[in-house]
N, C-alpha and C positions, 0 to 999 in steps of 0.2 A: 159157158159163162153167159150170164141175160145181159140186157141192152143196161138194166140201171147198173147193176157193177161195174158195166165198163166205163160210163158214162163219168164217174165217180172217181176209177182209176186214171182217166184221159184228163178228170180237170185237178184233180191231186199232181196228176204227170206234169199239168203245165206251170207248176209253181217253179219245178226245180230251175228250167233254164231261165224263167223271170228274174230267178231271184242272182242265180250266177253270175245275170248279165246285170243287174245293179250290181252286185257283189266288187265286179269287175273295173266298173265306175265308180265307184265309191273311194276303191283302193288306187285309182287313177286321181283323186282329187284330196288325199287324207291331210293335206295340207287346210283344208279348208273346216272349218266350226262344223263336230257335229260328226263328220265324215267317218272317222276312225270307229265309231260304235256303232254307226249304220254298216258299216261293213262287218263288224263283229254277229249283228243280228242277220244279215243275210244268212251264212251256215247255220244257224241255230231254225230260222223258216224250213229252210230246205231240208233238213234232218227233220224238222216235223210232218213235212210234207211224204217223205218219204216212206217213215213208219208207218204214214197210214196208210199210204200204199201198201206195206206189206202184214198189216192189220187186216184189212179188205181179203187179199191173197192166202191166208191161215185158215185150216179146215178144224182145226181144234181148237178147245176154250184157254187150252195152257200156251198153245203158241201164240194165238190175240194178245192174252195178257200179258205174256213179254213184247209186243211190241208197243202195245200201251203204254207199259212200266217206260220201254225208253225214250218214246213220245214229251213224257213227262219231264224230260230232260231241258228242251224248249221251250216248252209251256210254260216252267219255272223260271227260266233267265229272261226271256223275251223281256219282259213288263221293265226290268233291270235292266237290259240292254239299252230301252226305250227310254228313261228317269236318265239316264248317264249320256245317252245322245242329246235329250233336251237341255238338260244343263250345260252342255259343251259349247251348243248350238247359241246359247243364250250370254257367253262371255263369262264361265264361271269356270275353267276350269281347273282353278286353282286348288279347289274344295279337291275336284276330283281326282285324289292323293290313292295312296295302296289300302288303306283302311277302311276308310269312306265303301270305298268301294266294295271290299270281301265284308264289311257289317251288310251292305247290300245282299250279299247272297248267301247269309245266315240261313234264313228260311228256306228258299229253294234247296241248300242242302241236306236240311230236314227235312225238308220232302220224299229227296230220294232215296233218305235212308230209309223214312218210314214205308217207301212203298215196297222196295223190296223186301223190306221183313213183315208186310201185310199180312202173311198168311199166318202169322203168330197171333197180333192185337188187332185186325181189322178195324183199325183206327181210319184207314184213308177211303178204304172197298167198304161197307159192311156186310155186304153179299153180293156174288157174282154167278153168271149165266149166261149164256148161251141163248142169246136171244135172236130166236127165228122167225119172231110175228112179221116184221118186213120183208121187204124183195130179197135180201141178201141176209145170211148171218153175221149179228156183230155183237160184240159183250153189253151182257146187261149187268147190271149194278144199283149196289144202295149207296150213297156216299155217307161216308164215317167222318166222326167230326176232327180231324186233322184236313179233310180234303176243304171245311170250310174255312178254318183256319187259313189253309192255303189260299182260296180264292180273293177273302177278305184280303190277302195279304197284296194280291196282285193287284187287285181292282181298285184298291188301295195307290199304289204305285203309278195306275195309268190312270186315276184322279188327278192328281197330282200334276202327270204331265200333261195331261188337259187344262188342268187348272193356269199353269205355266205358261202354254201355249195363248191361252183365251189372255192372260196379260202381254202376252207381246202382242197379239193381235192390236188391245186397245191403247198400249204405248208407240208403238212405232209408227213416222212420217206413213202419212196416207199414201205417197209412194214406194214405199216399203213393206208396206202391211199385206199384200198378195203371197211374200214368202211366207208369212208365218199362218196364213189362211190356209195355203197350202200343205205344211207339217199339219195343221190342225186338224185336217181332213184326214190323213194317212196315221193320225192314233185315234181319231172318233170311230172308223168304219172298222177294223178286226176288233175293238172294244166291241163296241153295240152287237156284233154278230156272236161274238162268243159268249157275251151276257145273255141272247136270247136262246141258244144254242145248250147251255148250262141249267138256265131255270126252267127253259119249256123244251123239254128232250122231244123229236122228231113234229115237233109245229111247222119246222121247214123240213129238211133232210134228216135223215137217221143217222150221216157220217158230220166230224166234226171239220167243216170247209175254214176253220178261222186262219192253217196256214195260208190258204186261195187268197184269202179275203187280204189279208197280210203281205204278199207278194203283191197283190195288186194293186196297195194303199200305199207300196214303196216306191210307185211308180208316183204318185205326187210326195214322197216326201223327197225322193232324186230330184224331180224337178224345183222344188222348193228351196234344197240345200245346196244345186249346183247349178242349177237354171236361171231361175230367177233371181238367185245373186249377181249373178252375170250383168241382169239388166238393170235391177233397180240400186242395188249397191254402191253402185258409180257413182250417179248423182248425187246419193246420197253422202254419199261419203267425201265427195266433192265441196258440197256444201256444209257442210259440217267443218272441214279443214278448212277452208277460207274463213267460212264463221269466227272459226274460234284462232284464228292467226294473231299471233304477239303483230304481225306485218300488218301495215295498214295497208288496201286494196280498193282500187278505185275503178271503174269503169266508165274512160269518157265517149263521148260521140266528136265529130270530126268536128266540130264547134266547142268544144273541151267542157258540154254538159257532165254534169253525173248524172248516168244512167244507174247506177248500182255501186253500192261500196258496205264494205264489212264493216263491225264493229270496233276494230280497232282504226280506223279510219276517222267512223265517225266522233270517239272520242277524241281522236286528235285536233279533229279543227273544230268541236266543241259547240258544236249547234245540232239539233233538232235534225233526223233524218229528210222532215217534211221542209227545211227551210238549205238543202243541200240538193237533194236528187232534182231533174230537171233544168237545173239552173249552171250558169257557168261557174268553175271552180273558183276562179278569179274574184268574183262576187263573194261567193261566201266563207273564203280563206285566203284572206290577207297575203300572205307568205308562197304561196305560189307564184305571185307575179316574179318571184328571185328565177325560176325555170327557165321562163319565158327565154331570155337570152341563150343558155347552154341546148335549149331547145331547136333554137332558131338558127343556130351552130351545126345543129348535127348530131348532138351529141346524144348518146341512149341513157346517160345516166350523169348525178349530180349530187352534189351534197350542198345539205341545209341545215342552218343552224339557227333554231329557236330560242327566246330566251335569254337572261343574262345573268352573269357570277354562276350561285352554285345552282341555278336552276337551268344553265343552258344545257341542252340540249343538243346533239346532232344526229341525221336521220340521212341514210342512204338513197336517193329515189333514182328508181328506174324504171323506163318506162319504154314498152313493146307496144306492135302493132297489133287492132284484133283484125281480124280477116274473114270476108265470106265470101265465098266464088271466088277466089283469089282477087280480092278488091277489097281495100282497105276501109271501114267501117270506121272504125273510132282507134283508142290504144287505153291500154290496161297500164296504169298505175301502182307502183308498188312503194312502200315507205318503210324503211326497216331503223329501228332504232339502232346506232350504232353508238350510243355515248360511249359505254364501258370498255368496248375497243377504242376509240380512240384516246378515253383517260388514259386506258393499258399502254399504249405507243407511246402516249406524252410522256410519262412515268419512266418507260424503258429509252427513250430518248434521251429524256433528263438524268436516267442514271450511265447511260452511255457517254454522254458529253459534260458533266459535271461530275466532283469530288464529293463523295460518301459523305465524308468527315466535314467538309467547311462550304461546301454547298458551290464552292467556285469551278469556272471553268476548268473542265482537265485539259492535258496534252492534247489529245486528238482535238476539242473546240477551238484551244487556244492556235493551233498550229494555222486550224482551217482560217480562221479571223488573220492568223500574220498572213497567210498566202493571202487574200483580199484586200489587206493593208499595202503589199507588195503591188497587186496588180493597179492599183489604184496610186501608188505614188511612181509606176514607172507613164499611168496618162497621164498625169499633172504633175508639176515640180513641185507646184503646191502643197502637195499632200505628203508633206515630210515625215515620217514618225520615229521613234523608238521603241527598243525594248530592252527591257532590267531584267536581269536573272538576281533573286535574292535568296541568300543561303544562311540561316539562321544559326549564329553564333554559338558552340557549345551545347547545342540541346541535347544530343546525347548522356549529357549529364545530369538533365533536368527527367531525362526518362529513366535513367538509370537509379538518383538517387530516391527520388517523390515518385516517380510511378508513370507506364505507360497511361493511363487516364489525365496524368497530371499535364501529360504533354499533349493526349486532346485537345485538354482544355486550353491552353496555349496555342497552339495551333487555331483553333477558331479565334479566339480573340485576336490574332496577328491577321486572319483571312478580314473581322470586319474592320481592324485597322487600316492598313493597304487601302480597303477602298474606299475609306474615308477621306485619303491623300489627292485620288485619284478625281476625275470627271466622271461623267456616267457614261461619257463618250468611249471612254480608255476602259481596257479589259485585264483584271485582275485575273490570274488562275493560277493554280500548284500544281507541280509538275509531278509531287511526290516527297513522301518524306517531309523534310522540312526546308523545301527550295522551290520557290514562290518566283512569278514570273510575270510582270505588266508589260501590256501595249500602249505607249503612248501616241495620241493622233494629234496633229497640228502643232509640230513645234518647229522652229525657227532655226533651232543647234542647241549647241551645248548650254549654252547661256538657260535656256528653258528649263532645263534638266535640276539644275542647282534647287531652287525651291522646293520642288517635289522631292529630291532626296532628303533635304534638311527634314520636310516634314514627315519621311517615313521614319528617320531615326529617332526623330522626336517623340512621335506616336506608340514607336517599339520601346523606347524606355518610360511609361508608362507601365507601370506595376500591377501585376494580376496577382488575383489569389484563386488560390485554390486550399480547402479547408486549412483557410485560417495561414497557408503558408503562401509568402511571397514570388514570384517571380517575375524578375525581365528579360527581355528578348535585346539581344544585338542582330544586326545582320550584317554581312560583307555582300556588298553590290557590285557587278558587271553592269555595265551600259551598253550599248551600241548603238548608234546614229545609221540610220538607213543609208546607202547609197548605191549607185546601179552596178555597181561591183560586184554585188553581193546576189547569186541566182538565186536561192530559194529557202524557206524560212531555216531549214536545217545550216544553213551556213551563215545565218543571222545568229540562232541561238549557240552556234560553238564558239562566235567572236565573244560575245557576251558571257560565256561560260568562262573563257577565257580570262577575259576582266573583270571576272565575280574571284577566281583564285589569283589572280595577280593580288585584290583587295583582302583577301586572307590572310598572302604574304607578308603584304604591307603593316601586317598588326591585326586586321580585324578590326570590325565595328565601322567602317571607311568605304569607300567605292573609287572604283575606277571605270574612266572612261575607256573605250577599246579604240585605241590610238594605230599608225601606223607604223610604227616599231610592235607594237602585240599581233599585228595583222602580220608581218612580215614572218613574225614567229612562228606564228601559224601555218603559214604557206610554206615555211622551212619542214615544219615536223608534217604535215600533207604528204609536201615533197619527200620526205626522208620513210616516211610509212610508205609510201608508194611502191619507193626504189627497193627496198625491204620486201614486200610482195612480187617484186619481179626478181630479186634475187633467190629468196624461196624457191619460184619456179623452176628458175633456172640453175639452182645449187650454186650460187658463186661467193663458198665459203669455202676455205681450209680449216684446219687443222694446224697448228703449231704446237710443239711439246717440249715443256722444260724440265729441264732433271732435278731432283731431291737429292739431296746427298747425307749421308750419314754422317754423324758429326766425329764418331770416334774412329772408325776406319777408313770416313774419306772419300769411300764409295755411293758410285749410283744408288739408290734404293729405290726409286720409285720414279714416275714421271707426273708431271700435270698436264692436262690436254686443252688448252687456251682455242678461241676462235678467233677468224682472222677473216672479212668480211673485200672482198676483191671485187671493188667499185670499180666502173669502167670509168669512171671520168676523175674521184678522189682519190682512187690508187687503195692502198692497203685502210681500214677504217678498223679502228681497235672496239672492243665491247663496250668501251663509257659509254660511249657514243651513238650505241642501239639496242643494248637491252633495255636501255626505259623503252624505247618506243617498242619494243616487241612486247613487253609486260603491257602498257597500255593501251595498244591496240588486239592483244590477245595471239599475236604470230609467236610468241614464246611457246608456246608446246610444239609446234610445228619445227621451230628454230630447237628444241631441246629434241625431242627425236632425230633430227637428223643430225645433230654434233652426235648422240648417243652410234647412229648407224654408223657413221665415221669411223668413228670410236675404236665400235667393236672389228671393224672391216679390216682397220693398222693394225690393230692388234694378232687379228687372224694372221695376216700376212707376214708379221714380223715372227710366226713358232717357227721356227727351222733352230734347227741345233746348234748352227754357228754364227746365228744373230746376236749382235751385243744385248740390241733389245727383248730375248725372246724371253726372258725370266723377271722381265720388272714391270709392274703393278702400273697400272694408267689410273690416273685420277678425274674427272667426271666433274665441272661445278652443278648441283640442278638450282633451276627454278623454282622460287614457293609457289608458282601456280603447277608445275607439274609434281610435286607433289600432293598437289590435291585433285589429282587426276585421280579418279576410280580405278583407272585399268593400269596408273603409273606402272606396280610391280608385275603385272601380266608383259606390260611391253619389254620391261628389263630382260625377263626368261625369257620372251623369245625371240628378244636379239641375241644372247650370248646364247642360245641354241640353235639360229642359222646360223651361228659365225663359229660356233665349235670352239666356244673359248670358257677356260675354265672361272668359274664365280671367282676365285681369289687375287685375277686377276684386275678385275675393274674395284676402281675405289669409285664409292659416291661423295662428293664433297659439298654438303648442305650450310645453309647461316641459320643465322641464330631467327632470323626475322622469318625465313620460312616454318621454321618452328610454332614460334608465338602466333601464327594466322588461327591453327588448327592443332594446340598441342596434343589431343588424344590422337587426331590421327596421324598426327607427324611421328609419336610412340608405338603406333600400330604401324608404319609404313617400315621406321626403323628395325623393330623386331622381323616383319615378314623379311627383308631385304639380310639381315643377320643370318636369320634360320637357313635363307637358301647358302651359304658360306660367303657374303659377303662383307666386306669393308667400307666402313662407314664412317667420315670424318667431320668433323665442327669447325668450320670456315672462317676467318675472319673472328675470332674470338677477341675478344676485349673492348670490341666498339659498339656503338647504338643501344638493341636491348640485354647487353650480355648481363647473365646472372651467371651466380655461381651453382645454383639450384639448376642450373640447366644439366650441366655436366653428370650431376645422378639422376633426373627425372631422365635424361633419355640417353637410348642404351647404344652409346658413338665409343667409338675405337679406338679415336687420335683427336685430336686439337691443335691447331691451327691458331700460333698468335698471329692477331694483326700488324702490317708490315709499319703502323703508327709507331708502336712502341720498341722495336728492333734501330729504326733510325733515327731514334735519342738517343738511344741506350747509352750510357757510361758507367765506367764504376761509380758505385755506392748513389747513385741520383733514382731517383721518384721511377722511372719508366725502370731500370736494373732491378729494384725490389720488386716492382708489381712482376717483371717477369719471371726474378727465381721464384716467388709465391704463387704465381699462375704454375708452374713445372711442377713443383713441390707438390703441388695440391692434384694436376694431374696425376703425378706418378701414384701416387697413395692409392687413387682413382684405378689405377691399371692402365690408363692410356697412353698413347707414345705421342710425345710435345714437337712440333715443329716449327724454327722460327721462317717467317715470311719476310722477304724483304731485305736479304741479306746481299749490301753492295760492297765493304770490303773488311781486309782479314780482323779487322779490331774487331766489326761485328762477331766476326765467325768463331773467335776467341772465347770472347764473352758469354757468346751461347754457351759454346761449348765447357766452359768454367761454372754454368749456371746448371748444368747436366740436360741439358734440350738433347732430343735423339737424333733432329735432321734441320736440315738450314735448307731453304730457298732463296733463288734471288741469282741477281743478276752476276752476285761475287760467283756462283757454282757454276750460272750458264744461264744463258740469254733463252727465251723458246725459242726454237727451230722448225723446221719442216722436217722431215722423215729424214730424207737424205742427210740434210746437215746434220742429223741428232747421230745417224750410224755414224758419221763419221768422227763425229765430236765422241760417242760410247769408242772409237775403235782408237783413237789417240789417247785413251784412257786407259785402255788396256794393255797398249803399247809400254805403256809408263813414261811416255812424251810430255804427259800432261794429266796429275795428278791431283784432285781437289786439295788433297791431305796437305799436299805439300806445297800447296799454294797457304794452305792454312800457317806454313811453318816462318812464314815471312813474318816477320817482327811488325807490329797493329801499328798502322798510323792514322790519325786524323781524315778523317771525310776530305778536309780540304789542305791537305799535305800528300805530297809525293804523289798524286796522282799518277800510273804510268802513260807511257807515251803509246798511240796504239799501238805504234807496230810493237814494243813489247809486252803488252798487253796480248795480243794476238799470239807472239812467241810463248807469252806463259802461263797463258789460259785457252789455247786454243778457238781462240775468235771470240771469246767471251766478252760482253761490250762493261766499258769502264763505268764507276758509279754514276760520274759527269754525265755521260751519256743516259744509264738506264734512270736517273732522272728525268728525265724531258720526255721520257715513253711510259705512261702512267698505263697500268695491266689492270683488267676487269674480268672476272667470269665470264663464262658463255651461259 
């Protein structure tokens, strides 16, 4: 081999690792513009490079020509590789999509068909040889016109990106202009050598060097795309971003010159860049002197407010130290508008602390103003005030018949009335719904009060329309006069909640002041929920059970399961007396599960074979709030599945009022509770909302008159008929009638002449506790002591012949006389 082949093959050899080692870097940096098809065109060099290496290396014309042919594989992308880097490089490479790109290498793939099927159309070669006139053998050739096709198409392509190049050269910051000088250089030098290389074959070399030239012209475009971004980049990009900042950006000296400031800057203080830099801020923008203070403080930051009504403005500023040498020089300035956040918080504030609908104060503003009203009249005696809770008269009818909008509209005109009454001092707000709540400041006592309510009611009866239909507003008013009594606003507004329903009572349309008799009431039901919650805790409830008896044979049938509440300091406390307060404090579910656990617990205990009580039914009063428990008939199944007691044993005993809350699901509770084999009874029937529709709309068992109409009863009088027609209508029904309330035998007659199936009451048996009840079932059985035959005594008057107790006790078995179960009024649990 001579000295020029090797020489040839040695600078052909030295492309490959050039180009690997950009390759390498390129793929180290593809994050950055440009990079990813700079690395695509390094393999495509170094494949060229290579072939011609082993072009050089080929002793025949046909193995040249294949390496040529695949030579031509680079040749053709390169120029593409090149258009697709420059575009990347230059922010576009949105274009550069899957299409774009393969219309790019249309041609080159025409090329490669054409070359390898050359020996047919000699379209690309037009003749080939074996050309020996130089140092070495290399192919000679005529070019066919597809090869100029070709070339046009390439030279073409690196026009372009020269073209490209020479305009970012003349766009880009003078400080940035060395990167794209640089690209400019690394596609002008393998262009220019392979155009001269093409049109004037062996003027320089006989071998084509354009991959050399290529590998070494990637060494400035690597530096251009990865180098000198590094350096000039920054700045530039530095400046640019401040430039164009929504922020204004100030630069002072330690004399609070401006040395430098952006454009949003200089718009804001609205002078001439030349009448701002050099001079003190102070000087040429007014509104900076507000700084000065939060400055002189300490503070790194402040807000400013420009402007007035809808044109104000606010603006965040803060403001940093600059530094050189670690030595403080001036501080940088920054101003960020902040209007739209803070509309945004006033907006969310306002809709946090005021009412949607009437624009007033809500609960959480109003509560916060009574606690400051509070704090402020416990440091001055002076600062007396009140507060009204107002509850609008019957609106529910005004929504119900004209319409939820009707009652909008109502509602706002009551919110601007109200404050029409009031000062601007005093704070109007709605608490909800339609129960309206003022704070009055500086009043004197009661005496104050008078005027201001005449003029709310005055105001409220004042006539709104709404299309064209009238309406007025009543309201019942609560008052309460502040005094140090009272800790904290929630025990203000319950006094006044207080004396808003006492005024309801009263009629309506009226008010009451919250006096020391309503106060005392208060502190009783306080007291009385309290003791309630610790009795809860502590289970200090029984059970008492009284027996049902059959009217035709006399016998037990069933029992009732009564509560009986064992106060440590009041002794025995009957249910009148705590189930409001458990309904309206919400311990009624908790109080109705656990009579339920009870329940089932006696029940379990009393199955043994020779208990009187082991075959009779317990009856259960519920709650209307535990029937609209979700999980009510879940908790049923799985007490009487710990307790192993059969469904037909427990009776539920419901009213007619739990009913009407929710009748679809009181229908639906009743049916599941049926399905599983239970028994189901209607309470208290003939009083409050009893209908006759109830008895088939829902699907009960028995009926339950009220013990009202039992102790009137006589023959042929008003309560006699309603009851044989209440029986009458049950039985038709299918259900079995019970009278309640039965104190002596005339009653027990009358039922029984009326065809009732079972009597209650104090004539069958008093409630007992466990023990007493076995033993009252066990003198039953004896035949000591038989209802029946209590029934056989000749009916006398309520208030004749009463017996004396001890024979009362002889022939009832301790069963207490009417006298007596008079004065002991029975309630549900």
């Amino acid at each position: 081999m001579d000295f020029s082949l090797t020489s040839s093959v040695l600078l052909l050899g030295t492309t490959a690792p050039i180009a690997l080692g950009l390759g390498w870097y390129a793929l180290r940096n593809r994050v950055l513009p440009g990079a990813p098809a700079f690395a695509a065109m390094v393999p495509l060099v170094t494949l060229w490079a290579v072939c011609g290496m082993s072009e050089l290396f080929s002793d025949t014309l046909q193995a040249k020509l294949i390496w040529a042919n695949v030579q031509y594989l680079p040749i053709a992308l390169v120029p593409v590789a090149w258009i697709v880097m420059t575009i990347d490089y230059m922010g576009h490479r949105r274009v550069l999509s899957r299409w774009p790109v393969l219309a790019l290498c249309v041609v080159p793939l025409i090329t490669q068909v054409m070359l390898w099927t050359d020996a047919y159309h000699h379209l690309v070669r037009a003749t080939v040889w074996l050309d020996t006139s130089g140092p070495y053998p290399v192919v000679g050739r005529t070019f066919g016109p597809w090869f100029w096709v070709h070339s046009a198409y390439s030279y073409a392509l690196a026009a372009v990106v020269v073209g490209l190049l020479i305009h970012a050269v003349a766009s880009a910051p003078s400080t940035y202009r060395r990167q794209s000088v640089a690209l400019l250089m690394g596609a002008v030098i393998p262009a220019v050598w392979n155009v001269i290389y093409v049109f004037s074959p062996g003027s320089l070399f006989f071998v084509d060097y354009t991959p050399v030239t290529t590998a070494f012209a990637g060494i400035f475009v690597a530096w251009g795309l990865f180098r000198v971004r590094l350096f000039n980049l920054v700045p530039v990009a530095r400046y640019a971003l401040v430039e164009n900042m929504s922020d204004g950006v100030l630069a002072l000296d330690q004399l609070d010159r401006v040395i430098d400031l952006n454009k949003s800057a200089q718009a804001l203080i609205g002078l001439p860049t030349s009448r701002i830099l050099a001079r003190p801020l102070a000087e040429s923008w007014e509104p900076w002197a507000q700084m000065a203070a939060p400055y002189a403080a300490g503070a790194n930051q402040a807000e400013l407010r420009l402007g007035e009504g809808s044109n104000r403005h606010h603006y965040e500023v803060k403001w940093s130290p600059l530094t050189r040498h670690q030595h403080i020089v001036g501080r940088q300035v920054v101003l960020r508008d902040i209007t739209e956040r803070v509309l945004m918080e006033d907006n969310l504030r306002q809709q946090a602390l005021t009412d949607g609908l009437t624009g007033l104060p809500n609960r959480a503003l109003f509560m916060a103003r009574l606690d400051d009203a509070i704090h402020q009249a416990r440091r001055s005696s002076s600062a007396l005030f009140a507060v009204m809770v107002l509850d609008l008269d019957r609106f529910k009818l005004i929504n119900d018949s004209i319409g939820h909008l009707a009652g909008d509209v109502l509602l706002q005109s009551v919110a601007t009335k109200l404050k029409r009454c009031v000062r601007e001092v005093d704070t109007v707000g709605r608490m909800g719904g339609d129960e309206f709540i003022i704070l009055l400041h500086g009043i004197s006592g009661a005496r104050d009060l008078l005027p201001v309510l005449d003029r709310i009611q005055e105001e409220l009866r004042t006539p709104v329309f709404f299309r064209q239909q009238e309406m007025t507003a009543a309201s019942s008013v609560g008052v309460v006069i502040w005094d140090s009594s009272y800790e904290d606003p929630e025990d203000l507004l319950r006094a006044a909640d207080t004396a808003m329903y006492q005024a309801k009572e009263a009629g309506r349309g009226c008010h009451r002041i919250f006096d020391e008799e309503m106060h005392k009431s208060v502190l009783r039901t306080l007291k009385a929920e309290t003791d309630l919650r610790v009795a809860l805790r502590q289970r200090d409830f029984a059970m008492v059970y009284q027996p049902i008896a059959d009217l035709k044979t006399g016998t037990i049938r069933s029992l009732e399961a009564l509560m009986r509440w064992q106060h440590p300091k009041r002794g025995t406390v009957f249910p009148d007396e705590f189930i409001a307060i458990a309904e309206n404090s919400g311990l009624i579910i908790a109080l109705g599960e656990m009579a339920l656990d009870d329940v089932c617990s006696q029940i379990s205990r009393w199955q043994s074979p020779r208990n009187p009580a082991a075959e009779l039914p317990v009856s259960l009063n519920l709650s209307p709030r535990q029937l609209m428990e979700p999980e009510f008939v879940n908790t049923v199944v799985s007490r009487l599945a710990e307790w192993r007691i059969p469904s037909d044993r427990l009776i539920l005993e419901i009213t007619e009022t739990a009913l009407i809350r929710d009748p679809l699901r009181s229908k639906q509770v009743i049916r599941e509770l049926r399905a599983l084999g239970m028994h189901v009874c209607l309470d208290d029937f003939g009083t409050g909302w009893s209908s006759l529709q109830h008895l088939t709309t829902f699907p009960v068992q028995e009926l339950k008159i009220d013990p009202t109409f039992i102790s009137r009863i006589a023959p042929g009088n008003t309560d006699f008929e309603i009851v044989r027609s209440l029986t009458a209508l049950a039985h038709s029904l299918g259900l079995v009638v019970t009278g309640e309330g039965v104190e002596h035998s005339g009653q027990w007659r009358l039922l029984e002449e009326l065809g009732c199936d079972s009597a209650q009451g104090y004539y069958v048996g008093r409630p007992m506790d466990p023990e007493d009840l076995l033993e009252y079932l066990e003198d039953l059985d004896r035949g000591s002591c038989r209802v029946d035959r209590i029934a056989e005594a000749p009916a006398q008057p309520a208030s004749e012949g009463v017996p004396r107790p001890r024979d009362w006790e002889a022939r009832s078995g301790g069963r207490m006389p009417a006298s007596r179960a008079s004065s002991l009024p029975e309630a549900s649990a």
